[in-house]
Structures are given as C-alpha cells and as structure tokens.
C-alpha positions as CSV (number, residue, x, y, z in Angstrom):
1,X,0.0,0.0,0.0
2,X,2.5,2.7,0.9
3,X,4.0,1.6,-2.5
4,X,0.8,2.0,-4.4
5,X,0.6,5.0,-2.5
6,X,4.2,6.8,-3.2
7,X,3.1,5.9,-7.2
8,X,-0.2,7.8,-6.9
9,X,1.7,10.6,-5.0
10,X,4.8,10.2,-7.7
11,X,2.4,10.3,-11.2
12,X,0.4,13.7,-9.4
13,X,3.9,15.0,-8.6
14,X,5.2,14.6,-12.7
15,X,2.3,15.7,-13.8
16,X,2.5,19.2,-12.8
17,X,5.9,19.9,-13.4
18,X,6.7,22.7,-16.1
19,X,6.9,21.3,-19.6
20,X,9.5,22.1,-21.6
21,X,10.3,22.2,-25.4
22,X,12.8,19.6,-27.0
23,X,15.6,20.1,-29.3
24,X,15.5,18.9,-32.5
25,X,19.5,19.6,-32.7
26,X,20.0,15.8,-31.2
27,X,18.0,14.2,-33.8
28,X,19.3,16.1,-37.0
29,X,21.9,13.8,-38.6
30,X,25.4,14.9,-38.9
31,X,25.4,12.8,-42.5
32,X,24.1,13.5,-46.1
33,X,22.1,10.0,-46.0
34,X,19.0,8.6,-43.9
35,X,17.4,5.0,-44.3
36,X,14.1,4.8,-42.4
37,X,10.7,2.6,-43.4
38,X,12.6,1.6,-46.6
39,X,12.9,5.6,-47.4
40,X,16.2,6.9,-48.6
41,X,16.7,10.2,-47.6
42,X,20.0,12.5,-48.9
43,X,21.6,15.8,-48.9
44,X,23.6,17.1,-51.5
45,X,24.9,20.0,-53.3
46,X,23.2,21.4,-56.3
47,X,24.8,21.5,-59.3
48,X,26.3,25.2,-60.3
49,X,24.4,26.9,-56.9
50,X,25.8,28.1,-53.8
51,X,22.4,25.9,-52.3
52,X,21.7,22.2,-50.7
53,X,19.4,20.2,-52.1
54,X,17.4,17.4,-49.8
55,X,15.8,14.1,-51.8
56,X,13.1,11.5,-50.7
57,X,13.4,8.2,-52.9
58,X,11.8,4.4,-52.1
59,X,13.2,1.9,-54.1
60,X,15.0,3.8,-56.0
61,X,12.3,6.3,-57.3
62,X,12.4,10.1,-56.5
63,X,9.3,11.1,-54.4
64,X,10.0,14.4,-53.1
65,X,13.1,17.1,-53.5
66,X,13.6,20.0,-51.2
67,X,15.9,22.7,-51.8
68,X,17.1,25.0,-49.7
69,X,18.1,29.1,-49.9
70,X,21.0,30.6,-51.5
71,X,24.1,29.4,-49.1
72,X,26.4,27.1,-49.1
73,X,26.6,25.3,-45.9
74,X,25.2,22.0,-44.7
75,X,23.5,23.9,-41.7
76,X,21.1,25.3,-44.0
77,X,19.1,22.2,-44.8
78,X,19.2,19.3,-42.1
79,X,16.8,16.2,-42.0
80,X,16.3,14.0,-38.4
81,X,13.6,11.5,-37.0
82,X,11.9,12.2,-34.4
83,X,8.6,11.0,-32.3
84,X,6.3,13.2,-32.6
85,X,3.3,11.0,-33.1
86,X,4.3,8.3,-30.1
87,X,4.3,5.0,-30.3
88,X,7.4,3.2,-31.9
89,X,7.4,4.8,-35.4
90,X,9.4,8.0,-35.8
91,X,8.5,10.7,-38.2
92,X,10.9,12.3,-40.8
93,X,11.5,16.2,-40.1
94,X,13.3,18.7,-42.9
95,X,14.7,22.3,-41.9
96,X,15.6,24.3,-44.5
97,X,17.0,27.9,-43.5
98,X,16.3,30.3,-46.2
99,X,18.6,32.9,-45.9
100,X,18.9,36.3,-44.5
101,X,19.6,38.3,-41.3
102,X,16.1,37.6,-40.1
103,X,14.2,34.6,-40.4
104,X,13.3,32.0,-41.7
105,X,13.2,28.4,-41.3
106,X,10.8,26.5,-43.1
107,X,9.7,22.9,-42.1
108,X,8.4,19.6,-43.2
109,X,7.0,16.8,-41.0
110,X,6.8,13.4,-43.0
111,X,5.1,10.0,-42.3
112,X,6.7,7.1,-44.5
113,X,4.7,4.7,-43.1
114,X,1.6,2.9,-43.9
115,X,2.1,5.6,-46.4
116,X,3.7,8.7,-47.2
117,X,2.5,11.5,-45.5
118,X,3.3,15.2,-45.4
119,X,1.1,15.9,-41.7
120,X,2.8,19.3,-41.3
121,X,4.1,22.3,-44.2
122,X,5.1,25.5,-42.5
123,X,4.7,27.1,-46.1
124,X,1.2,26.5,-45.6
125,X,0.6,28.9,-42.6
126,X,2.1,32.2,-41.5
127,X,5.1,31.6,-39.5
128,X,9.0,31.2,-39.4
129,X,11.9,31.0,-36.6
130,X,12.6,27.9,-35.0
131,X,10.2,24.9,-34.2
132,X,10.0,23.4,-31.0
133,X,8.4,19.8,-29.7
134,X,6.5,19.9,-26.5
135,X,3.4,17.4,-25.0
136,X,1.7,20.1,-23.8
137,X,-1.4,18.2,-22.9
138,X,0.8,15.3,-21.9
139,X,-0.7,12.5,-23.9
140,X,2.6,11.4,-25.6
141,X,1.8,12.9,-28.8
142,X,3.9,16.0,-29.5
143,X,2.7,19.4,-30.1
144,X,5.1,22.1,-31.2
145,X,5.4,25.9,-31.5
146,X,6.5,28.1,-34.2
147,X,6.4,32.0,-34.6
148,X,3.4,34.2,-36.4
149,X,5.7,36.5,-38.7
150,X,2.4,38.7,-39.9
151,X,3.3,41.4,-37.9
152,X,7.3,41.6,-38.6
153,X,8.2,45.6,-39.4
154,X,4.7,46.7,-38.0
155,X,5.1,50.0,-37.4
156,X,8.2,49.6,-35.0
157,X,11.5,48.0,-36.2
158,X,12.1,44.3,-36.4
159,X,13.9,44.6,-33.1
160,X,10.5,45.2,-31.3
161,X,8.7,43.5,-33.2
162,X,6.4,40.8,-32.0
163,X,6.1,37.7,-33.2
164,X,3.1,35.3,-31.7
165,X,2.9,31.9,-30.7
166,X,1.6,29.4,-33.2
167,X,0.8,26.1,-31.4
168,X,0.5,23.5,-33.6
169,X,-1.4,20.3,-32.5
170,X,-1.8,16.7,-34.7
171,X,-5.8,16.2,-35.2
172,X,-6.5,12.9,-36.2
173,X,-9.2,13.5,-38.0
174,X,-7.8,15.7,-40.8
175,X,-4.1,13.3,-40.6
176,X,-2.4,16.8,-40.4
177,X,-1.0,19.2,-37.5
178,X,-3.3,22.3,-37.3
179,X,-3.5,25.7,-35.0
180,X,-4.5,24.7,-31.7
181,X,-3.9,28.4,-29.6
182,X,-7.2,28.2,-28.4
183,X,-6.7,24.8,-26.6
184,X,-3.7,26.7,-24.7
185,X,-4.3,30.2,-24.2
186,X,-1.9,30.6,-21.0
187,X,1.1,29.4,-22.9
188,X,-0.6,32.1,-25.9
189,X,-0.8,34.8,-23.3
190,X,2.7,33.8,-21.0
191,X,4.1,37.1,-19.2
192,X,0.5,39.4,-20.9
193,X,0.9,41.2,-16.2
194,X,4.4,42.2,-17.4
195,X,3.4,43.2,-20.7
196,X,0.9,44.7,-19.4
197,X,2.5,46.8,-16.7
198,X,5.0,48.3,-19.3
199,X,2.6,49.4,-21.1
200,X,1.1,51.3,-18.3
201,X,4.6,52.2,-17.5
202,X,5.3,53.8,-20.9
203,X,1.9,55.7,-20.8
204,X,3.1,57.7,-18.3
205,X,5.3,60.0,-20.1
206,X,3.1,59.6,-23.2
207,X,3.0,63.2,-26.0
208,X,-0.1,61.8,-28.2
209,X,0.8,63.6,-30.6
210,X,4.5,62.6,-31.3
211,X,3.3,59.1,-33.1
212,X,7.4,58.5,-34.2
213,X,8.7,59.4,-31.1
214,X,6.9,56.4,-28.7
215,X,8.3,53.3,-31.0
216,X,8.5,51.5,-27.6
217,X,5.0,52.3,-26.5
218,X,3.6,51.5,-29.8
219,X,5.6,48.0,-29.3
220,X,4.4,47.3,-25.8
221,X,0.9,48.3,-26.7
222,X,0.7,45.6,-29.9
223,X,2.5,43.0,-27.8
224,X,0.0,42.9,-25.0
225,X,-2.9,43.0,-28.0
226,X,-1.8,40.1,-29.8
227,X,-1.0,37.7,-27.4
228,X,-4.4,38.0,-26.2
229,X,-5.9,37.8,-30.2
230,X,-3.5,34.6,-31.0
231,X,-4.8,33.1,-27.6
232,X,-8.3,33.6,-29.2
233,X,-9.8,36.4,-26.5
234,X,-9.6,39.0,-29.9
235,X,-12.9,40.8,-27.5
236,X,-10.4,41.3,-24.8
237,X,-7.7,42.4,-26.9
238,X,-10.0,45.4,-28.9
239,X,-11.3,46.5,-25.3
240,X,-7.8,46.8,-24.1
241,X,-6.8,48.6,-27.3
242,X,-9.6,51.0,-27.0
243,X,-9.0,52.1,-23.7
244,X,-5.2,51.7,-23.7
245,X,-3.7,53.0,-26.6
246,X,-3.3,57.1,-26.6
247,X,-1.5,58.1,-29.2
248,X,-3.3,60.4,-32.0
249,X,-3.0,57.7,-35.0
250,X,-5.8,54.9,-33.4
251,X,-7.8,55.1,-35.7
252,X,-5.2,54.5,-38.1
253,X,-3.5,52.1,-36.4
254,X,-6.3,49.9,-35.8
255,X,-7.6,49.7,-39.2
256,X,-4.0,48.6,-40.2
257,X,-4.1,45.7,-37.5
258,X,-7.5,44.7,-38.9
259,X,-5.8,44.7,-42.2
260,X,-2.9,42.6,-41.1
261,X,-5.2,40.2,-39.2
262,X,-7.3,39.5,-42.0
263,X,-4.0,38.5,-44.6
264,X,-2.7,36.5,-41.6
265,X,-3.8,32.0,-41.9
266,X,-3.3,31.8,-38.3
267,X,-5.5,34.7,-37.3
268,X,-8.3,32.9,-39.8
269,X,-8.2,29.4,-38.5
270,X,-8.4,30.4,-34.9
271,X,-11.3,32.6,-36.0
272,X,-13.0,32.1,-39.1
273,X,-13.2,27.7,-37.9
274,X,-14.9,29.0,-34.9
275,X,-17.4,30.6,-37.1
C-alpha cells in the first residue's frame, strides 16, 4: 500500500511539473544519408548553386526534393527522425534555412509509413523561426510551437517586433497538425501582467501627438494586444486597445491591425473555424 501510494503521490507530482520544449538539434543527422521505413533520404549540393538540395526516394524512385536558400553550408538544410506521433514509429522532419539576417526556417514533418504522409508544411501557414516539440497536454503525442511573422516591421522595427505563438497540434481527423492556440491560451498569453504593466509604464510620459517618437510604447501596446488575439480572446484584446492605446493615430493604427489580421492564416483558422 505505501508503495501504491508513493506511485499515486509520484504520477500527481510529474504531472505538474513545467513542460519544456525539446531540441531537434540531437536528432538532426550529422550525414548526407537517412534510411528509415525503406525511405532513402539525402543531402547534397546542387549543381552550379551556392544551395543544398534534400531528396526522398523508395526503391530507387524520386518522391520528393527540397531545396534550400541561397548558401552554401550544410547547416542550412538538415533532416532527423523524431517521435512526434508516439508510439514506436518516428517521423521524418526537414529544416531548411532560407537565408537572411532575419528569419526564416521553413519545415516539413513526414510520415513514411503505412504511407507517405506530409502531416505538417510551414509554407502552408504564416510563420518562421525555429520549431520546438513539446506534450503540452501530456498525452505522448507532440505538439510544437512556431512564430506568427504577420506582424514583422509593423510599425516599429524588427527589433520590437512581435512575433506570436503558433501552437500546432496533430488532429487525427484531418491526418495533419493544425493551429491549436485556443486549446492553450496561457502558454498564448505567457508574461501578458508584465506586458501589461510596461505598457502602463510607458503611458506615463506619453506626447499623443508625437506618433514617431513612442516606438517602444507603440511595441508594448501591440504585444499585450496580440497575445491576447492569438490566444483567441480578440474581444479582450479590442477593449484593451480601445481604452489603452493614446496616441493620435488609433484610428489608423487599428484599421492597419484589422488589415494585417485578415491576410494572416493563423489569425483565420483560430477565427473564421470558430465561425
């Protein structure tokens, strides 16, 4: 009994603790050549361009080709297996870097088996920088994050620029890894009392009429918004904007954000599915 007892106590104790994301760095080969679920998958250098060039055969026959940005170096385009879906079978994952001081990595997330299966395309949705593994609802299947990139340049420099969560989770149903943000709107909305105290900070020694000259407030002010839009409370966020925001361009500004919202496939899954 104390045994049975020390397990119960042990599984409650695990089953709070912080999750964190994984690396993908320990599962990316440090070869040009993977052999998984009778797949052969290679690197190599393209003919006549400074650019890697990553190739998915079985039994000999080409069935999909990947190629990377404009520079030479194998860091640029890396392939791994890793476990996202549980279970014994890994997944095939492809990083491609594309080039450039900021952003972006694209990625693919392949099942070879029963059949081929492309269950996640970041070229399909609205986001760049790194992606990270983590069972956030702790069921063994892995959900990952990646970085909204609509509002990159948005009226502030890319320095304080904000770039969203994207949670990704795998539904079954559709066989494909889709925005789930509204399934975890405290990871969405992590550090929004901070955020939110800077902006009242800032506020302070607010000119309303010098729009160029309160980059940081303008920052603040979005950053606090859109965590609270990508977590899927967008009422919340255009009450706190309304209320908040005192510079002499609102009315500007927030048609703008409307804009940017509406271009953004994030913004319109979380939304528009709801709908």
């Amino acid at each position: 009994m104390r045994l049975g007892n020390f397990s119960i106590a042990a599984f409650f104790f695990l089953a709070h603790l912080p999750v964190s994301a994984q690396s993908l760095e320990r599962v990316f080969t440090k070869g040009d050549r993977l052999v998984y679920q009778g797949y052969e998958i290679t690197r190599s250098a393209k003919q006549g361009a400074d650019s890697w060039t990553i190739t998915i055969k079985k039994n000999g026959k080409e069935i999909e080709r990947f190629e990377n940005g404009d520079i030479m170096s194998k860091d640029n385009a890396k392939m791994g297996l890793f476990n996202f879906l549980g279970g014994r079978r890994k997944q095939l994952i492809v990083e491609e870097y594309t080039g450039g001081g900021h952003c972006c990595w694209e990625y693919r997330i392949i099942d070879l088996s029963p059949t081929y299966r492309v269950l996640y395309d970041s070229n399909d949705w609205d986001v760049g920088y790194g992606l990270k593994p983590v069972d956030l609802d702790k069921d063994g299947v892995f959900e990952f994050t990646q970085s909204v990139m609509t509002f990159d340049y948005f009226y502030v420099s890319h320095a304080r620029s904000y770039f969203p969560k994207a949670i990704f989770k795998y539904d079954k149903k559709a066989g494909e890894y889709l925005p789930a943000n509204r399934l975890f709107p405290g990871r969405v909305t992590k550090n929004l009392k901070a955020d939110l105290a800077e902006v009242a900070r800032l506020r302070r020694n607010l000119y309303s009429k010098d729009v160029f000259g309160h980059e940081e407030y303008v920052a603040a002010t979005l950053r606090a918004f859109l965590k609270r839009v990508y977590a899927g409370r967008e009422t919340q966020a255009w009450a706190f904007f309304d209320s908040e925001y005192k510079l002499n361009n609102k009315q500007e500004l927030r048609s703008d954000i409307r804009k940017q919202l509406r271009g953004c496939s994030i913004y319109n899954y979380i939304y528009l599915r709801r709908k």
